[in-house]
N, C-alpha and C positions, 0 to 999 in steps of 0.2 A: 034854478039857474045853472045851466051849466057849466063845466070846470076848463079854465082851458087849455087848450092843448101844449103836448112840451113843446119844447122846441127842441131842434135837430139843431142848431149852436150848439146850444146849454148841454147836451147829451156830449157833445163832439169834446166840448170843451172840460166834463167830466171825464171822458176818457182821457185827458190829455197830464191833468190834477191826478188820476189813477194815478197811471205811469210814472210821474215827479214823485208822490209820494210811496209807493212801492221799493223804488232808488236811494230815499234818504232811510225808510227802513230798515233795507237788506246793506248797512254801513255796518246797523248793528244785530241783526236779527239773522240768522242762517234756517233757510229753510222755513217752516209752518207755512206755506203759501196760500194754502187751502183755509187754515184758521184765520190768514189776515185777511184773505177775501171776506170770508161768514162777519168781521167785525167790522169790516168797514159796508157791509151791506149794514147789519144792525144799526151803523152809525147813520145812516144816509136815509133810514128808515125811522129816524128819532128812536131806537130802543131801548134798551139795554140787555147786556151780555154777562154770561157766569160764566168765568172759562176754568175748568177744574182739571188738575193735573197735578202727578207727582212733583216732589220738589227739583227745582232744576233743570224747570223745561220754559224756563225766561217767560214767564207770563205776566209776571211784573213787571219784567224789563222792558217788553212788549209794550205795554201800556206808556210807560210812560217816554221810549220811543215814539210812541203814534202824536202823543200830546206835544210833544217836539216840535214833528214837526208840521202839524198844524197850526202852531203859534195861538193856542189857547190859554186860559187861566188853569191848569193844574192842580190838583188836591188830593193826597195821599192821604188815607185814614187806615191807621194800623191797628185793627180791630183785637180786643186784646177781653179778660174776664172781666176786667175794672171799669171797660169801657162806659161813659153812661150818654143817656141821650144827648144833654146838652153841649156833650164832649163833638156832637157832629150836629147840629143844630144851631148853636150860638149858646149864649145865657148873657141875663142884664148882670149889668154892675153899676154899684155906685159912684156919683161922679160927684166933685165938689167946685160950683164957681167960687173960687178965690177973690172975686171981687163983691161978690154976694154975700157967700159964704153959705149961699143955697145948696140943697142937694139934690139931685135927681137921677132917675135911674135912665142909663143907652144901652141900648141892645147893639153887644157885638158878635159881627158874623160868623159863626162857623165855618169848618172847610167845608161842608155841602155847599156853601156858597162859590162855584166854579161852573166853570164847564165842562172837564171833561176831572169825574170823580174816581179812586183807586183806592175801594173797597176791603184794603187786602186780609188776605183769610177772612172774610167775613163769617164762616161757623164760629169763631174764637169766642164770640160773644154774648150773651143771653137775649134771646128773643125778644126783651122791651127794647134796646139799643139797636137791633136788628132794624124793629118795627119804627126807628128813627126814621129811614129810609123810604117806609113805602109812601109818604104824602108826597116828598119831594120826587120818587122815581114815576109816581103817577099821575098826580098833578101839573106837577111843575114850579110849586109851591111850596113854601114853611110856616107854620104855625105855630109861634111860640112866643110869651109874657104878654097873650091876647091881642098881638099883632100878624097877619098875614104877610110875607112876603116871597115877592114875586123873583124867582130865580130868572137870571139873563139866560138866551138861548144862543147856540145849542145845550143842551145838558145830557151828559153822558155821562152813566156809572158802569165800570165795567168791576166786577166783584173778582176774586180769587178764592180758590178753595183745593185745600188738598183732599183729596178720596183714602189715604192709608193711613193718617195719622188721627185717629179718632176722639183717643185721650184729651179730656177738658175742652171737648166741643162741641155744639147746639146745633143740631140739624135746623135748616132754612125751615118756617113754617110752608106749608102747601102756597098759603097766600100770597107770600111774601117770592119763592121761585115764580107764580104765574106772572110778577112785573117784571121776569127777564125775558126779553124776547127770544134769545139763544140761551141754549146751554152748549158749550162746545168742550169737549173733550181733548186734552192736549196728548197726541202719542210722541213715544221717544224718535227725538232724530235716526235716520237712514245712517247707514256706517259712513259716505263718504262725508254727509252732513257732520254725523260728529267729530271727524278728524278735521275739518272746515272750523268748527267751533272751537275745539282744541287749540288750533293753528294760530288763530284771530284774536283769542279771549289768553295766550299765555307770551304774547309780543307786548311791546311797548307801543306798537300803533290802535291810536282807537277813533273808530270813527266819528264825526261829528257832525252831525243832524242838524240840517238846517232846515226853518219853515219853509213851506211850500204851498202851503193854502191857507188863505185870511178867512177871519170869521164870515166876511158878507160871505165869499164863495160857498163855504159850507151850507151855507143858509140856504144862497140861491139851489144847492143839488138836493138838497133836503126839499126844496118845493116842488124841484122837478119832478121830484120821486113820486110825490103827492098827485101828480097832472098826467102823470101816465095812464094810458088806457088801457084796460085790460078786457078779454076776451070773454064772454059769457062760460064761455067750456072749459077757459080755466078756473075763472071762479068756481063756477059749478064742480070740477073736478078736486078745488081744495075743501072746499066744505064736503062733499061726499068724503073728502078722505077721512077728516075731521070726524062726521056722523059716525063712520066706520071702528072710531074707536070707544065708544058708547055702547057697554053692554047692556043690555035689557031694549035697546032699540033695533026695529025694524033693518037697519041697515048693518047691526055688526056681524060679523060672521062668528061660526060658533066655536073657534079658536079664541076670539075676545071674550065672547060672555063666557068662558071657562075661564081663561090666564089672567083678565082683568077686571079689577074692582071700580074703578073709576075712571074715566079717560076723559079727553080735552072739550074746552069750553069753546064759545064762537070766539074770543081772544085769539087763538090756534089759529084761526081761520084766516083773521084779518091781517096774524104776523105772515101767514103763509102767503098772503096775496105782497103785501108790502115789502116780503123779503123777494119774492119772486120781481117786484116791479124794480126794487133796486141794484137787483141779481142785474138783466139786462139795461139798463140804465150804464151799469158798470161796460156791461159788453157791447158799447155803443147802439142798441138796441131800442127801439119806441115803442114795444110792444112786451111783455114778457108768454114765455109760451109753460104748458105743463111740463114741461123739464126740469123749468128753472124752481116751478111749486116742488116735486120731488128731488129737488135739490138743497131744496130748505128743510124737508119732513124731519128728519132726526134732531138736527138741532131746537128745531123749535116745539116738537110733539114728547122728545126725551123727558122731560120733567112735567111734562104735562098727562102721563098717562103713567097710572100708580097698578103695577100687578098685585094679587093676589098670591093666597100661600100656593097655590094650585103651581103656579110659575116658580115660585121659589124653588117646590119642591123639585120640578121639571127640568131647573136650571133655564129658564126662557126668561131672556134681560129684555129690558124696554125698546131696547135696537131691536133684537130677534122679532119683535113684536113689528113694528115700525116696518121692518123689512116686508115681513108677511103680508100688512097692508097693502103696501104699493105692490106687490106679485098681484095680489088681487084686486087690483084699480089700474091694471094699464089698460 
């Protein structure tokens, strides 16, 4: 059965939702333009996003800016050593009818019970509370006192994580990074950006965020995204990239099978077309082209493609790596 086609409304009218929400951001947000792109493509592509960056480059603030002003259900989890699963899941408790004097057990909700989730430091924590997250980030769903339940949509977890502070912290398992569909990397504000933050962040005016997109909206761009057509030569050209980072295959070159031990699954592939669809989507666009695939490659192949001591020793980072590909797939 075939899928059907977007419509040129709905595209028209997402650019339009862009531009609102871009506006109530930048009240509070200076600058990252490029990172709020990559997130709200994640968002419009059902995914989820790790956005890791030294402290004090608002990625928090970010978040829950976005949730603003989307006018979503919110849920901040402050990931900590103590954390335990049911601490983001739910757990039962006993109840007592008072006119019975019955007892029974009700399952109440955890904060994964939202839409849009804040992860924050999520390394802080031990790998079983980690692994709280991966039913509901990949399913859609919770599991817990032998009941399933069914998370409202959309559902968005965006995680935090510092890179320099490593003291009493849990590297992400392998498993648990491949359910982000970004990894994005936060760099320090431009000079005049930071005197803008300065300026804004040490006055007594502060801006205030208002919604600008209802849940149906989100819903309907999220479907759009879905309905988009795409081009045999790009697909083809994202999976060849994808193949390309698989050493011990026909297609890696021998810069991979030296610097890399492991490289990305067809997951990569299908974030790389969905990030691409909702890359143009955004640019009022019906079609995405291979641009927009190489526009996505680092955030989404970054955690996905694990080097080797050969690289370590070389000094050759996952970027470097990622770069080289696409020199050798134009």
């Amino acid at each position: 059965m075939p899928l059907p086609e977007a419509d040129p409304t709905v595209v028209h009218a997402l650019v339009d939702a862009q531009a609102r929400l871009r506006k109530e951001i930048a009240k509070v947000i200076i600058g990252q333009d490029e990172i709020i792109t990559q997130v709200l493509v994640c968002l419009l592509a059902q995914g989820h996003v790790l956005l890791v960056g030294v402290p004090g480059l608002a990625k928090t603030l970010l978040i829950q800016t976005l949730s603003e002003a989307l006018a979503l259900n919110f849920s901040r989890i402050q990931f900590t050593p103590d954390l335990m699963p049911s601490d983001i899941t739910g757990t039962d408790i006993i109840e007592e009818d008072h006119a019975t004097g019955r007892r029974s057990f009700r399952f109440v909700h955890g904060p994964v019970f939202a839409n849009i989730i804040l992860a924050d430091e999520i390394n802080r924590t031990p790998p079983k509370t980690q692994a709280a997250l991966l039913e509901a980030m990949q399913e859609h769903h919770v599991t817990a006192a032998g009941q399933t339940f069914i998370l409202e949509e959309p559902f968005f977890v965006l995680a935090t994580q510092n890179p320099i502070e490593q003291e009493g912290t849990y590297p992400l398992p392998e498993a648990q990074l491949d359910r982000f569909m970004l990894n994005l990397w936060l760099d320090y504000p431009t000079y005049e950006e930071e005197v803008e933050i300065v300026r804004t962040t040490t006055s007594p005016l502060v801006g205030t965020v208002d919604p600008v997109m209802s849940r149906e909206e989100l819903l309907a761009f999220q479907s759009l995204v879905r309905q988009i057509p795409v081009a045999d030569n790009v697909i083809a050209y994202a999976v060849s990239l994808v193949a390309k980072t698989r050493p011990g295959s026909d297609a890696a070159p021998a810069f991979v099978n030296n610097y890399v031990s492991y490289g990305a699954g067809p997951r990569a592939s299908q974030y790389l077309i969905l990030g691409a669809k909702a890359r143009a989507a955004l640019d009022g666009r019906l079609t995405p082209l291979i641009s927009d695939v190489r526009a996505m490659a680092i955030p989404v192949l970054r955690h996905r493609i694990i080097p080797n001591f050969n690289a370590e020793a070389d000094e050759v980072t996952r970027v470097d790596l990622i770069k080289r590909l696409m020199e050798s797939s134009v």
